[in-house]
C-alpha positions as CSV (number, residue, x, y, z in Angstrom):
1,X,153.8,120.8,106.5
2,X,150.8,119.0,107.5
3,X,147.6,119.4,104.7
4,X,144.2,118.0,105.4
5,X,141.1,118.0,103.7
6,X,138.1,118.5,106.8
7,X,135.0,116.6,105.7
8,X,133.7,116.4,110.1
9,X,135.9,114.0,110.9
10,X,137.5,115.0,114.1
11,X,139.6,112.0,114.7
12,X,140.9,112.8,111.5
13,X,141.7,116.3,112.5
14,X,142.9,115.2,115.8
15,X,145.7,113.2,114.4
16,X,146.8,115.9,112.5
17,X,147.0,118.3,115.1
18,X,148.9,115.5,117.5
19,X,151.5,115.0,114.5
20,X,151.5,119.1,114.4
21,X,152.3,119.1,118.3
22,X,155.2,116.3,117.7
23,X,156.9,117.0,115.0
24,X,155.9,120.0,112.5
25,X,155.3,123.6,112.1
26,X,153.1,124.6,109.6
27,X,148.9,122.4,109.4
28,X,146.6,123.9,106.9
29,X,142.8,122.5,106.9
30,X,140.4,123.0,104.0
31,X,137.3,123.2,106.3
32,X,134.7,125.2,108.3
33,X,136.8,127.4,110.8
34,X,133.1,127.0,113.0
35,X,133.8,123.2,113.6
36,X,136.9,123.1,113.5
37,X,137.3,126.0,116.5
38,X,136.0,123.9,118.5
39,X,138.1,120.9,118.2
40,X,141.0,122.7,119.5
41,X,142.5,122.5,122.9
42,X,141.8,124.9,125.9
43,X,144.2,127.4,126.2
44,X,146.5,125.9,123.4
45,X,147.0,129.7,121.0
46,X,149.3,132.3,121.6
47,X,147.9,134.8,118.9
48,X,144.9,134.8,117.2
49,X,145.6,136.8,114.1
50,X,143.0,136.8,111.1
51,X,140.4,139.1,108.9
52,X,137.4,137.0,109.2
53,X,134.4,138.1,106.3
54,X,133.6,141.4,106.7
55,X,129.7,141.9,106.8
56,X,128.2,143.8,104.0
57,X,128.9,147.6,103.7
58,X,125.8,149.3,104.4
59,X,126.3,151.1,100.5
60,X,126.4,147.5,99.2
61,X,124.0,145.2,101.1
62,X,124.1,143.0,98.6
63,X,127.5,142.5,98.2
64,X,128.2,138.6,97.1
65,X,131.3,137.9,96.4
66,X,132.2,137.5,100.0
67,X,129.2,136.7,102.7
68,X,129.7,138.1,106.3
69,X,129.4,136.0,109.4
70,X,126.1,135.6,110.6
71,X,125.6,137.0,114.7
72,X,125.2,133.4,115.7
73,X,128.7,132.8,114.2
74,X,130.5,135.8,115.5
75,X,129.0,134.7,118.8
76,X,130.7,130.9,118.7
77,X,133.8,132.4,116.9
78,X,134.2,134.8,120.1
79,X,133.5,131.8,122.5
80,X,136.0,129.8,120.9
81,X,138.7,132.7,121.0
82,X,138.0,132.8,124.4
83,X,138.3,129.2,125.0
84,X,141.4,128.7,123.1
85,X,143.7,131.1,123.9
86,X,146.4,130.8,126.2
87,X,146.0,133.3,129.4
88,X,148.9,134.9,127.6
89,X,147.5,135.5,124.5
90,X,146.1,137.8,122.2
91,X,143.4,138.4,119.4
92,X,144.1,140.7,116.5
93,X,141.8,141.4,113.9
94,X,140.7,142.7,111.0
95,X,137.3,144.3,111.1
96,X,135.0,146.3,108.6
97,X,133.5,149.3,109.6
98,X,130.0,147.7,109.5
99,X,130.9,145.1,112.0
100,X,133.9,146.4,114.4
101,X,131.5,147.2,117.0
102,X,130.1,143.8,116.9
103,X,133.4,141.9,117.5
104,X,134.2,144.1,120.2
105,X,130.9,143.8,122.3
106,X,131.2,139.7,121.5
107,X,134.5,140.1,123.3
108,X,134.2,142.3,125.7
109,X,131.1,140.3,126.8
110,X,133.6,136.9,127.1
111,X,136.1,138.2,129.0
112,X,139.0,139.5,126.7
113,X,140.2,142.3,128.0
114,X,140.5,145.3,125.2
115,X,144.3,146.5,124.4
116,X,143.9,148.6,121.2
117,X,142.4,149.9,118.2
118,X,144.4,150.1,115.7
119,X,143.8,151.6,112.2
120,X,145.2,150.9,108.8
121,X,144.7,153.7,106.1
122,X,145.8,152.4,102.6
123,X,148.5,154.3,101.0
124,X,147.1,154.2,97.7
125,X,143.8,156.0,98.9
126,X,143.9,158.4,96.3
127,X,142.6,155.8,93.6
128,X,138.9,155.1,95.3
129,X,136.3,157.3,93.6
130,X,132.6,157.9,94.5
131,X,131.2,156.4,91.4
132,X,127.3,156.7,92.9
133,X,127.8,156.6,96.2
134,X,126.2,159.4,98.2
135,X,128.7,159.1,101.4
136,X,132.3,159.3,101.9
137,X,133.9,156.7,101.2
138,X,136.4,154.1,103.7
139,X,139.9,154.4,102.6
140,X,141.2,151.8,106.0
141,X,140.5,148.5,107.8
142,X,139.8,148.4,111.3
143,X,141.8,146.2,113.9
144,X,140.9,145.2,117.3
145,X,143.8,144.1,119.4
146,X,142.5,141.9,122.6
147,X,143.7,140.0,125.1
148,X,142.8,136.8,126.9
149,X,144.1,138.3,130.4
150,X,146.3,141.3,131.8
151,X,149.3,139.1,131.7
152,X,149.5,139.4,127.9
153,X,152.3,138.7,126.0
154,X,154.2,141.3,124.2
155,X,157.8,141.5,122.8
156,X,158.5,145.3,123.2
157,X,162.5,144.9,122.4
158,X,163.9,146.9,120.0
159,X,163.3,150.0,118.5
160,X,159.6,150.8,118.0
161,X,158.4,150.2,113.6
162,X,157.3,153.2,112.0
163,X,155.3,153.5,108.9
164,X,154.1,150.1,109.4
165,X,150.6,150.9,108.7
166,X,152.1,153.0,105.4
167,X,150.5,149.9,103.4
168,X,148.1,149.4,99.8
169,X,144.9,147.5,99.7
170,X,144.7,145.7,96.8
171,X,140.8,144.6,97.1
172,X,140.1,141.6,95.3
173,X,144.2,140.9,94.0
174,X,145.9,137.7,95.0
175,X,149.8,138.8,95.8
176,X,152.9,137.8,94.6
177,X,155.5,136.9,97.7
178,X,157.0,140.4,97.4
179,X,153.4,141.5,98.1
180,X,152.4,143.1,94.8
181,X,149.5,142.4,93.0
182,X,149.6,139.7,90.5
183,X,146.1,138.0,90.3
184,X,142.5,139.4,90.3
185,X,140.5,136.8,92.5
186,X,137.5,137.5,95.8
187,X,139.9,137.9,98.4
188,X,142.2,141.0,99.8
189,X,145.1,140.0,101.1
190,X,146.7,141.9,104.1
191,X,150.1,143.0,103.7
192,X,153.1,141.2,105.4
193,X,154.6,144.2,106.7
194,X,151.7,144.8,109.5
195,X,151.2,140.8,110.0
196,X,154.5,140.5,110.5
197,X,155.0,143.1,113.0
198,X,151.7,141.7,114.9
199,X,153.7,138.1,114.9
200,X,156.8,139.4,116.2
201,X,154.9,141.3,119.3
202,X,152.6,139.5,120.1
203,X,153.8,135.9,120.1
204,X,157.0,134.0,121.3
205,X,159.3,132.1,119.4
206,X,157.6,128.7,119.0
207,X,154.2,129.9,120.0
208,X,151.5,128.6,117.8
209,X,149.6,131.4,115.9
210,X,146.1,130.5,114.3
211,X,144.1,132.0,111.6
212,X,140.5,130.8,111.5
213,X,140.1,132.6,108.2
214,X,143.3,132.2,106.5
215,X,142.2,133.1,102.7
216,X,145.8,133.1,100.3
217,X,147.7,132.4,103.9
218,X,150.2,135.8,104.3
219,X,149.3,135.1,108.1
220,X,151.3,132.0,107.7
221,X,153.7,133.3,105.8
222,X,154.9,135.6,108.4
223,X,154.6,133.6,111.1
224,X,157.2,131.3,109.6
225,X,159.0,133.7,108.5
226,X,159.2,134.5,112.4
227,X,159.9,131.3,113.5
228,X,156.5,130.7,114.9
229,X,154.1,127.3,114.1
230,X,151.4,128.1,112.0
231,X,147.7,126.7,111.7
232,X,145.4,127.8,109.0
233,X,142.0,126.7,108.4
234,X,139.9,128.2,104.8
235,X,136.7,126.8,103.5
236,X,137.2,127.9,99.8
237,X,138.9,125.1,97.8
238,X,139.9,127.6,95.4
239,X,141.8,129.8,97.9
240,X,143.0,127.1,99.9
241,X,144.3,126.0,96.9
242,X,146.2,129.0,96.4
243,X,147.2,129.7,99.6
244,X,148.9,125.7,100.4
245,X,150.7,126.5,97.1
246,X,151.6,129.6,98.5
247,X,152.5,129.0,101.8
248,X,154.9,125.7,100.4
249,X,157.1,128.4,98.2
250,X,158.1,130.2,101.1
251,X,157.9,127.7,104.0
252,X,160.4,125.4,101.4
253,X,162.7,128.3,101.3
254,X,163.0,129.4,105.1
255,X,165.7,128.6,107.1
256,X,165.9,125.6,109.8
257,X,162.2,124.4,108.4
């Protein structure tokens, strides 16, 4: 496991990603995933799979503990996507309901070519309330599955999941490897269950999956966990933190790593 520190300095970065080509699986960067996207090769990603910050719900504009990306940023992030993915490969996203139609217009308008939209409704719905809010409330995350061309990779062996969207948000919990909820802290964590499934389909053994927005790292998790390399990049040193330390547990315990 390669672990850098980004201050802007891309030969720095680019040794890290040669020694990650040579001879490891797993690089996590504490950095700006703006930068840092476009320091990667051309077609170099099999799958894209992230949940970038959502922008503020329109019932919450001022909504702090996490900032959105700004339309200038979605607009490089898409660019880069485009740019970096291999003519195989595949985007798949997390979205919020106030910004799902942005990322798909930015992609659309770069040349992926739209697959899915895929929607995860928390199983533990039931415990959102109104409190003061005079609208129905989102119980589900939005996902936008992509492609860089028609010739898209996808693993459709085996029997098909079922119930893999049957899944509880834990808004604002870090979670322990088994996925429960163990730490309040500004992050929600996706379950493994869906990011594993994404993994499995939509990458080859060996491929190397990114996450530009990696927060406490279950994206990396199940790519290991698949057999897949792994790059991460998060710009919080709190939850980079957390995630390195999370990502070592299980990357230490996996088998031929």
């Amino acid at each position: 496991m390669i672990v850098l520190d980004f201050n802007g300095n891309s030969f720095e970065f680019l040794k890290a990603l040669a020694k990650f080509d040579e001879e490891d699986n797993c690089l996590l960067v504490r950095g700006d995933a703006i930068p840092l996207l476009q320091l990667l090769p051309t077609r170099y990603v099999d799958l894209i799979l992230t949940d970038p910050p959502y922008d503020p719900p329109d019932d919450n504009p001022e909504q702090t503990y996490m900032k959105g990306l700004s339309g200038v940023q979605k607009k490089v992030v898409a660019k880069q996507y485009a740019r970096i993915l291999k003519w195989t490969g595949s985007v798949f996203t997390f979205c919020g309901y106030s910004d799902v139609f942005k990322w798909y217009e930015l992609f659309r308008k770069h040349g992926l070519i739209f697959c899915r939209h895929l929607v995860w409704c928390y199983s533990n719905c039931t415990s959102i309330r109104f409190t003061s809010v005079r609208r129905f409330k989102s119980a589900f995350d939005e996902i936008l599955w992509f492609a860089r061309s028609k010739d898209w990779y996808f693993d459709n062996s085996g029997s098909v999941e079922l119930n893999w969207f049957n899944e509880p948000s834990f808004v604002g919990w870090r979670r322990s490897a088994e996925d429960n909820p163990q730490e309040k802290i500004g992050v929600t964590p996706k379950p493994l269950k869906i990011l594993r499934v994404a993994v499995k389909r939509l990458s080859p053994k060996k491929g190397v999956v990114l996450d530009p927005f990696m927060g406490l790292g279950s994206s990396g998790i199940a790519s290991l966990q698949l057999g897949r390399k792994f790059i991460g990049f998060e710009i919080r040193k709190d939850v980079f933190k957390l995630a390195v330390e999370r990502i070592k547990r299980n990357f230490n315990s996996l088998e031929n790593y």
